[in-house]
C-alpha positions as a printed NumPy array, in Angstrom:
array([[47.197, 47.677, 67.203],
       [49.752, 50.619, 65.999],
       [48.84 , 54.822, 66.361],
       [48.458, 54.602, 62.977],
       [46.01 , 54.475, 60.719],
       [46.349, 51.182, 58.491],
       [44.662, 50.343, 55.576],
       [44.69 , 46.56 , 55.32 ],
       [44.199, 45.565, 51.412],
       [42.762, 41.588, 51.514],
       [42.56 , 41.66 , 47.87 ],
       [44.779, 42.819, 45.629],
       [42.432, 43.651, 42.871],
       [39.652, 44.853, 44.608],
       [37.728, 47.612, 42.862],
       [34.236, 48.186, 42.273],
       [31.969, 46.815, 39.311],
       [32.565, 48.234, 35.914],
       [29.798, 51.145, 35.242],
       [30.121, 50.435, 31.782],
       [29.489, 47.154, 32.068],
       [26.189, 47.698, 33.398],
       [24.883, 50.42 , 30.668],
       [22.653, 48.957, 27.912],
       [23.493, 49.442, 24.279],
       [22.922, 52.286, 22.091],
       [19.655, 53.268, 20.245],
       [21.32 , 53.506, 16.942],
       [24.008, 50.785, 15.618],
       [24.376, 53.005, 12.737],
       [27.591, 55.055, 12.688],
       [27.352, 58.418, 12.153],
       [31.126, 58.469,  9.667],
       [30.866, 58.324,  5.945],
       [33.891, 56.838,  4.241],
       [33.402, 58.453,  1.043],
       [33.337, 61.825,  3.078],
       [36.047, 61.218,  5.272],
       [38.533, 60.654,  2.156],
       [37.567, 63.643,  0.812],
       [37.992, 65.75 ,  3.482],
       [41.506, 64.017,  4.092],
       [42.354, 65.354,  1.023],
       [41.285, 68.858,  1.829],
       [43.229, 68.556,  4.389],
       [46.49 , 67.6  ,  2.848],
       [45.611, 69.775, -0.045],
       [45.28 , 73.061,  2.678],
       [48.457, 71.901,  4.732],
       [50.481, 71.934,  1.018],
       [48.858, 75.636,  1.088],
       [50.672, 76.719,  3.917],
       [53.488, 74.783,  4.514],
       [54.504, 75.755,  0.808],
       [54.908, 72.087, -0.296],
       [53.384, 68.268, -0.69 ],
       [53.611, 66.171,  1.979],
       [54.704, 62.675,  1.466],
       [52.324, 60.38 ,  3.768],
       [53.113, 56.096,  4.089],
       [52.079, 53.905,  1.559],
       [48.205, 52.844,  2.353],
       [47.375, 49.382,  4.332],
       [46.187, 47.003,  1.835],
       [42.728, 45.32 ,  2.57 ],
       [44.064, 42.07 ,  4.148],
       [46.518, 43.944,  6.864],
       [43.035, 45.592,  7.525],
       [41.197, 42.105,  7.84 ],
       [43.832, 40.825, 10.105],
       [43.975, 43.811, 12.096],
       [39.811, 43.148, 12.714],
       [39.986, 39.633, 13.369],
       [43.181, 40.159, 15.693],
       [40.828, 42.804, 17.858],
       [37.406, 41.232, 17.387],
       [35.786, 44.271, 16.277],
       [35.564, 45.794, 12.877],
       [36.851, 49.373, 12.232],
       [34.192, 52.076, 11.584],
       [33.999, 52.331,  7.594],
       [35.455, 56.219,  7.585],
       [38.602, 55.184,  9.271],
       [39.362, 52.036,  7.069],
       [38.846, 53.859,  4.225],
       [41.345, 56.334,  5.717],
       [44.044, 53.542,  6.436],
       [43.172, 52.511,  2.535],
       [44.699, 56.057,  1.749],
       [47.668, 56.062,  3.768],
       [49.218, 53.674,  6.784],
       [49.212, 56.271,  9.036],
       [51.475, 59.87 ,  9.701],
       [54.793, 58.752, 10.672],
       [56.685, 60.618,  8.356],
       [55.178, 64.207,  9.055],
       [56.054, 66.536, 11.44 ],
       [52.511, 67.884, 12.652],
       [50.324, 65.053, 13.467],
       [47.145, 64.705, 11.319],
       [44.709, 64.04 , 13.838],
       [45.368, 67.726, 16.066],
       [48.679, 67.241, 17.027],
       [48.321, 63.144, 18.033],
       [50.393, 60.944, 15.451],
       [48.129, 58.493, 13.539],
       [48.762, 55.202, 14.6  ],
       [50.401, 52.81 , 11.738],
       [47.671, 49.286, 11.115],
       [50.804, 46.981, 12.44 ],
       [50.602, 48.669, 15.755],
       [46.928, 49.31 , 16.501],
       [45.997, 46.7  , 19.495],
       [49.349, 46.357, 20.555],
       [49.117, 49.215, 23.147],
       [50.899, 48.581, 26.659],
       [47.599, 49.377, 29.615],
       [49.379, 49.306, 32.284],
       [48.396, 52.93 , 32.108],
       [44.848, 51.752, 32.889],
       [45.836, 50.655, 36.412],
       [48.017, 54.489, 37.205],
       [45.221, 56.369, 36.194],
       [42.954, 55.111, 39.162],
       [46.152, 55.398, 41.212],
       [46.467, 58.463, 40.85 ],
       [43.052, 59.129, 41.496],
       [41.735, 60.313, 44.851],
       [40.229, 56.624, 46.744],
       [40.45 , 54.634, 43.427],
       [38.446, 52.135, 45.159],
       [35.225, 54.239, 46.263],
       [35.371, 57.119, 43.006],
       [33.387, 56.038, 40.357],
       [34.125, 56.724, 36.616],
       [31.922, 59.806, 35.318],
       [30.227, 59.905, 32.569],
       [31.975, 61.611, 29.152],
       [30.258, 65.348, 28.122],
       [27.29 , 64.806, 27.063],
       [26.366, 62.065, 29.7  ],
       [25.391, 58.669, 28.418],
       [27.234, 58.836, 24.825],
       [30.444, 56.983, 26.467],
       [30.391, 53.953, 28.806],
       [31.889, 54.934, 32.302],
       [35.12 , 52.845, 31.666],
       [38.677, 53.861, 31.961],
       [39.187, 51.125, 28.985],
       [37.495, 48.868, 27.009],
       [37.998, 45.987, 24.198],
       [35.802, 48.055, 22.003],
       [37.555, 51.295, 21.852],
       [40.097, 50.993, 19.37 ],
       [43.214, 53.789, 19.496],
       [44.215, 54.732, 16.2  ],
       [46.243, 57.616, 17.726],
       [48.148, 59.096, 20.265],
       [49.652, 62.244, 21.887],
       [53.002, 60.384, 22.591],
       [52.29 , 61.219, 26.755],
       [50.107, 58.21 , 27.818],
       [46.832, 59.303, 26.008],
       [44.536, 58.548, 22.975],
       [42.29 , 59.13 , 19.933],
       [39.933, 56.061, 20.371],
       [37.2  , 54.795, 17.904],
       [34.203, 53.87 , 20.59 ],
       [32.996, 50.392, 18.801],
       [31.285, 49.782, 21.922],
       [29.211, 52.691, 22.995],
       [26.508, 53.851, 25.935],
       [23.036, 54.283, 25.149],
       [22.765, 57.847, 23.544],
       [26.466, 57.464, 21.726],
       [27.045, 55.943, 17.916],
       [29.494, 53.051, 16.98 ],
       [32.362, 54.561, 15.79 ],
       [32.508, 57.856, 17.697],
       [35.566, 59.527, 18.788],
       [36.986, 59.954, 21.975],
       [39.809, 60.566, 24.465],
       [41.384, 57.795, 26.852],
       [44.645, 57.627, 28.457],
       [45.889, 58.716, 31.976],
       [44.87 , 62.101, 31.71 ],
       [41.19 , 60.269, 31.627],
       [40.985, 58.493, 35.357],
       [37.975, 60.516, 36.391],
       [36.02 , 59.798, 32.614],
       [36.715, 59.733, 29.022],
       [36.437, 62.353, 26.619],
       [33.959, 62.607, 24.186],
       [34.747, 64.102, 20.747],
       [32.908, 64.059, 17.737],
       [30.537, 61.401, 16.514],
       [32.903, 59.862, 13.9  ],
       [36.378, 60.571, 12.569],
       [34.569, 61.741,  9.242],
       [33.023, 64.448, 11.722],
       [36.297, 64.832, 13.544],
       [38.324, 65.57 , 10.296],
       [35.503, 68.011,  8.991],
       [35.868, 70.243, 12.093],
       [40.005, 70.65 , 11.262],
       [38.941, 71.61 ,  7.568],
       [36.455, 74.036,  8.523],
       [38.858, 75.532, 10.912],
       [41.077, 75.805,  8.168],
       [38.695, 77.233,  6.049],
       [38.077, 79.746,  8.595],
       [41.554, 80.705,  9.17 ],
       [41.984, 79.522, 12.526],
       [45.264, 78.139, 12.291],
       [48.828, 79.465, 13.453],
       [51.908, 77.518, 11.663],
       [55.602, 77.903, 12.533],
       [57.845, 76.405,  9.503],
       [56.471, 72.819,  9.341],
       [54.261, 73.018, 12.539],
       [50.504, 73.638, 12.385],
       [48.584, 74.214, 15.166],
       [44.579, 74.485, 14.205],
       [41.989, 75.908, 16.203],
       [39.151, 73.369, 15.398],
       [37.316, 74.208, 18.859],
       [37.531, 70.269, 19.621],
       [36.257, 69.31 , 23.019],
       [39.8  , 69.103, 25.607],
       [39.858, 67.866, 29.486],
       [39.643, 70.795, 30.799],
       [36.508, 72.182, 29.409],
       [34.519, 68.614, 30.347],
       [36.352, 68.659, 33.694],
       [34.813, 72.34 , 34.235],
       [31.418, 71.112, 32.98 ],
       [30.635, 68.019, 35.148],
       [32.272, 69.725, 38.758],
       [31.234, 72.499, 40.785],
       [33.198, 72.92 , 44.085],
       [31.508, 75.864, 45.929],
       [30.099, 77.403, 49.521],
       [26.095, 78.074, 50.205],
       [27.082, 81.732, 48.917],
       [28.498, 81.231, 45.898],
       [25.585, 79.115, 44.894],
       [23.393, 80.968, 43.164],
       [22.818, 80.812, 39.585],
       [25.978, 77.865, 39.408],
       [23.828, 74.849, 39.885],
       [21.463, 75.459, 36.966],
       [24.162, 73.357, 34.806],
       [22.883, 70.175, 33.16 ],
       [26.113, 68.346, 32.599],
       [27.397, 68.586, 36.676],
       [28.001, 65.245, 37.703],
       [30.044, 66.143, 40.753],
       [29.118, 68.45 , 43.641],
       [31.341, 69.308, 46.53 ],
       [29.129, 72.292, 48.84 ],
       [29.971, 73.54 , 52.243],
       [27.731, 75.463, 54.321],
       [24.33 , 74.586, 52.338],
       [21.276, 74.193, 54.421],
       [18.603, 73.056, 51.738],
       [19.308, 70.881, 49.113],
       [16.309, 71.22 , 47.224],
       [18.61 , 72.977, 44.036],
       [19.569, 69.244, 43.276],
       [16.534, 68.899, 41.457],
       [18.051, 70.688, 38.649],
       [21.272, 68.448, 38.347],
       [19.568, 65.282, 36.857],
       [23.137, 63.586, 36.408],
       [24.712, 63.791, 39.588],
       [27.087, 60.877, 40.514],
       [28.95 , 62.305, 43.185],
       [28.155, 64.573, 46.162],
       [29.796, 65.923, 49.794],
       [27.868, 67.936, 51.439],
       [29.525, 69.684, 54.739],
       [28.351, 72.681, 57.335],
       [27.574, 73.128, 61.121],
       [23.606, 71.226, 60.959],
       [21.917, 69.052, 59.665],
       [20.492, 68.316, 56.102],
       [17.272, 66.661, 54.744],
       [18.405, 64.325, 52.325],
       [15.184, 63.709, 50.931],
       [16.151, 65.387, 47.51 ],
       [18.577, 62.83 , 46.851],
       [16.131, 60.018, 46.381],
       [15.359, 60.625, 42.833],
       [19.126, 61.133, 41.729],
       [21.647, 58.568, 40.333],
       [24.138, 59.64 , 43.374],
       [26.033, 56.871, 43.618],
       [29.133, 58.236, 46.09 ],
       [28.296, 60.361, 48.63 ],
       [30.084, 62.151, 51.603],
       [28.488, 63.512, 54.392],
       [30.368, 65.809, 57.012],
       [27.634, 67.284, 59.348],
       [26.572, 67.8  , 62.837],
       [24.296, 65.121, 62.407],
       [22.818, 62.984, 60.099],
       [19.865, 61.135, 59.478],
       [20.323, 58.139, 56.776],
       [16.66 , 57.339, 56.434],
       [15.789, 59.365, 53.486],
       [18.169, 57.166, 51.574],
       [16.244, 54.067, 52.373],
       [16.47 , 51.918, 49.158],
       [18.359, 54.088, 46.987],
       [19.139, 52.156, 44.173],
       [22.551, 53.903, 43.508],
       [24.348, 54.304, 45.968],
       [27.653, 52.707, 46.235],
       [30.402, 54.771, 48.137],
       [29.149, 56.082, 51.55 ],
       [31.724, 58.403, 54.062],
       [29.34 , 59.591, 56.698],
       [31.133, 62.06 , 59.327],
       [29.261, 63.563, 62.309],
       [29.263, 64.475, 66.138],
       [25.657, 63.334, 66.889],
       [25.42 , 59.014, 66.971],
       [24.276, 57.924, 63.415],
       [21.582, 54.954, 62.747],
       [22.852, 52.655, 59.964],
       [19.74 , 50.552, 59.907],
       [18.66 , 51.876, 56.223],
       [21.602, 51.327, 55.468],
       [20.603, 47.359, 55.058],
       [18.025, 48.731, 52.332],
       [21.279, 49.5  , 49.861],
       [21.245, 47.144, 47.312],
       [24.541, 48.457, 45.754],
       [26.441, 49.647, 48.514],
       [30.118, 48.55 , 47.826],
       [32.048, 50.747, 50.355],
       [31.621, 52.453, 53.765],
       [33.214, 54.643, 56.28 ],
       [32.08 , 55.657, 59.482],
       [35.502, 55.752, 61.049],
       [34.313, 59.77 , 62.333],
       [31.006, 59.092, 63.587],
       [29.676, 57.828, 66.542],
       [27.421, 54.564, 64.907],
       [24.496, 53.418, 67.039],
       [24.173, 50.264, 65.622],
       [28.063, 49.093, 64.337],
       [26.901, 45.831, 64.246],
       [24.589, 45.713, 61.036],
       [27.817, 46.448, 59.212],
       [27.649, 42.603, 59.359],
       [24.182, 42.624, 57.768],
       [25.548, 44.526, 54.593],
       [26.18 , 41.282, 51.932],
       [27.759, 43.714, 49.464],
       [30.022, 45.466, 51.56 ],
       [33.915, 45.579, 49.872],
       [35.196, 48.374, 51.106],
       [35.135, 49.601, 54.989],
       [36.387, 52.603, 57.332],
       [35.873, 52.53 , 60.981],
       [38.155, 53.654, 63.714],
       [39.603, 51.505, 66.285],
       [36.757, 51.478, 68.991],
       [34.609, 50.407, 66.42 ],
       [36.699, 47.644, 65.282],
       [36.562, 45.881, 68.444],
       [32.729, 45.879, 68.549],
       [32.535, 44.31 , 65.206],
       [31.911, 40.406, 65.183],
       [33.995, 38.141, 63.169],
       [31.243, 37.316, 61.023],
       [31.711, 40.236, 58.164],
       [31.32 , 40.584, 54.361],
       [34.098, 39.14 , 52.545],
       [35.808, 42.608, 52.951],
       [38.641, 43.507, 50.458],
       [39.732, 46.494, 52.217],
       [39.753, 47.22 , 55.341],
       [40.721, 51.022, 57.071],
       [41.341, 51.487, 60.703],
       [41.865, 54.41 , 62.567],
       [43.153, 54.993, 65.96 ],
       [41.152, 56.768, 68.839],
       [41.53 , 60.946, 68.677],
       [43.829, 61.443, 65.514],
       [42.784, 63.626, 63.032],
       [40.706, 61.393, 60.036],
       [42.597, 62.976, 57.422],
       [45.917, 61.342, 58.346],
       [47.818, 59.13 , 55.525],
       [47.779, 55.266, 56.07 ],
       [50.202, 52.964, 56.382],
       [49.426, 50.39 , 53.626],
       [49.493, 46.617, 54.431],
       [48.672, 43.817, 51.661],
       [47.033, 41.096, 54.326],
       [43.622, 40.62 , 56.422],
       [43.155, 42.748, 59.304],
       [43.603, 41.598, 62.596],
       [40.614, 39.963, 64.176],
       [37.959, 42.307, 66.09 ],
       [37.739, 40.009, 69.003],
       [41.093, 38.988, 69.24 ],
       [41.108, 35.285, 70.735],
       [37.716, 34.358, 69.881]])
């Protein structure tokens, strides 16, 4: 065994289950678009853009109704009615030089579904522990499945950078077929919710219009339409804060993600109903009684000490990083019918051995010491972390695609 810390990846495609796949289907199969309405306002559109560029814009011949059929039966879902009628108007935006759909070029029928994803895979790269960070939900929660992509959601635009304009044919509970909403590698962490149908979409960049909330340049039009961006649902679903700086921040409803030093009472969680993600760090200790009634589902603990009981059957909780000086009982952790990953590789573990009582386990972190106490009877681990004695936990790995060695070497 090296100094270094080596992460040992046993299966390539290891990751944990799809949240989407686990959300139920939405109250209302009606979409929200009207066609009739979304043609209209198209018009507006081009009509106000002739306004103030100072002449007609010549837009591609329209897709005739059996490239549309094809197009359907080629994806095996059927296009919201406001967008086909839209495609019945013109084949897209190719030939003009600001984008219809704010600044992302509308996507010709011939090339809809024929999108490369390897983008799919980078975006979790390039997110923090790909394997153990769940996807968020999309602003408001529960309108967009927690996916990074689906069959359903079908791209009719694009912002020529590795991200989309998606009809969501395949939405969460509290969402509508045909909403719109933003995908793409800017989207690892969660997608983007829009607008509840292009027709609605489209009506928010004629209003804007109307409004004069526009700046144009020549041929370029930029609109202020007040369109949800990244940024603004990024800002609404994290909080990253001390025990001072508390006050008055946690009363948000849409904070999914929580990272708090120095707090000694978590009894504030009560008003953050969607929390998915939490670390929680200071000097003590902390009753984690409050986070029994919350859909927590990765959680990081860097304390003094900590006591795992109060999690005892959680029915969430996948991702667990415990950290503490004091020795930590992981007997409740047995009781986790979802827990998918675990480290422990900086804190003392009582018990290290019901690690091989945890049927679910994909994902593991221990240090070296803890290693050798393990038996050879484990999970089916796909990843595997080890970390030598006295080095600081934060240090990079050294990747290796293979199993680990054994604990018990010659046994």
């Amino acid at each position: 065994m090296t100094a270094k810390p080596i992460l040992y990846i046993c299966d390539d495609e290891a990751s944990p289950p799809d949240r989407g796949d686990e959300q139920d289907a939405p109250a209302s199969a009606v979409p929200a678009g009207d066609p009739e309405e979304a043609v209209r306002l198209f018009h507006e559109l081009m009509r106000r853009r002739a306004e103030i560029f100072g002449h007609e814009e010549r837009l591609p011949p329209p897709a005739s109704g059996e490239e549309l059929d094809a197009l359907e039966e080629g994806i095996g879902f059927v296009l919201p009615a406001d967008l086909r009628a839209l495609y019945r108007v013109a084949n897209g935006d190719g030939t003009l030089t600001t984008a219809l759909f704010d600044h992302h070029p509308w996507i010709p029928v011939e090339e809809v579904g024929d999108e490369d994803d390897e983008w799919a895979k980078i975006a979790r790269e390039w997110q923090y522990d790909p394997q153990r960070t769940p996807v968020l939900d999309a602003v408001p929660a529960n309108a967009v499945r927690r996916s990074i992509l689906r069959p359903g959601w079908i791209r009719f635009a694009h912002d020529t950078g590795g991200n989309w304009l998606a009809v969501d044919m395949d939405p969460a509970p509290d969402g509508r077929p045909g909403q719109v909403i933003g995908i793409g590698v800017d989207y690892g962490e969660a997608p983007l919710y829009i607008a509840d149908s292009v027709t609605a979409f489209l009506r928010r960049l004629v209003e804007a219009l109307e409004r004069g909330d526009y700046t144009s340049d020549e041929d370029d039009l930029h609109i202020e339409a007040g369109l949800p961006d990244w940024y603004e649902a990024e800002d609404a679903r994290s909080l990253n804060t001390d025990a001072r700086s508390l006050a008055g921040s946690a009363s948000r409803p849409h904070l999914q993600k929580v990272g708090l030093t120095g707090v000694e009472d978590l009894g504030f969680l009560e008003a953050l109903p969607n929390l998915r993600v939490a670390a929680f760090s200071g000097p003590g200790h902390l009753d984690l009684t409050p986070l029994r009634a919350l859909p927590v589902e990765a959680l990081e603990l860097e304390l003094e000490s900590v006591d795992l009981a109060p999690l005892a059957g959680h029915a969430h909780v996948r991702s667990l990083t415990v950290r503490s000086k004091a020795p930590v009982d992981l007997a409740p952790l047995r009781t986790l019918p979802r827990l998918w990953a675990l480290d422990v590789s900086a804190a003392p573990a009582a018990d290290i051995a019901t690690i091989a009582e945890l049927p679910g386990l994909r994902y593991l972190e221990v240090c070296h010491d803890q290693w050798r106490k393990l038996c050879d009877d484990l999970p089916a681990l796909s990843v595997v972390g080890i970390r030598p004695p006295e080095q600081e936990w934060r240090a990079g790995w050294t990747t290796v695609h293979g199993p680990p060695p054994s604990p018990r070497p010659g046994r």
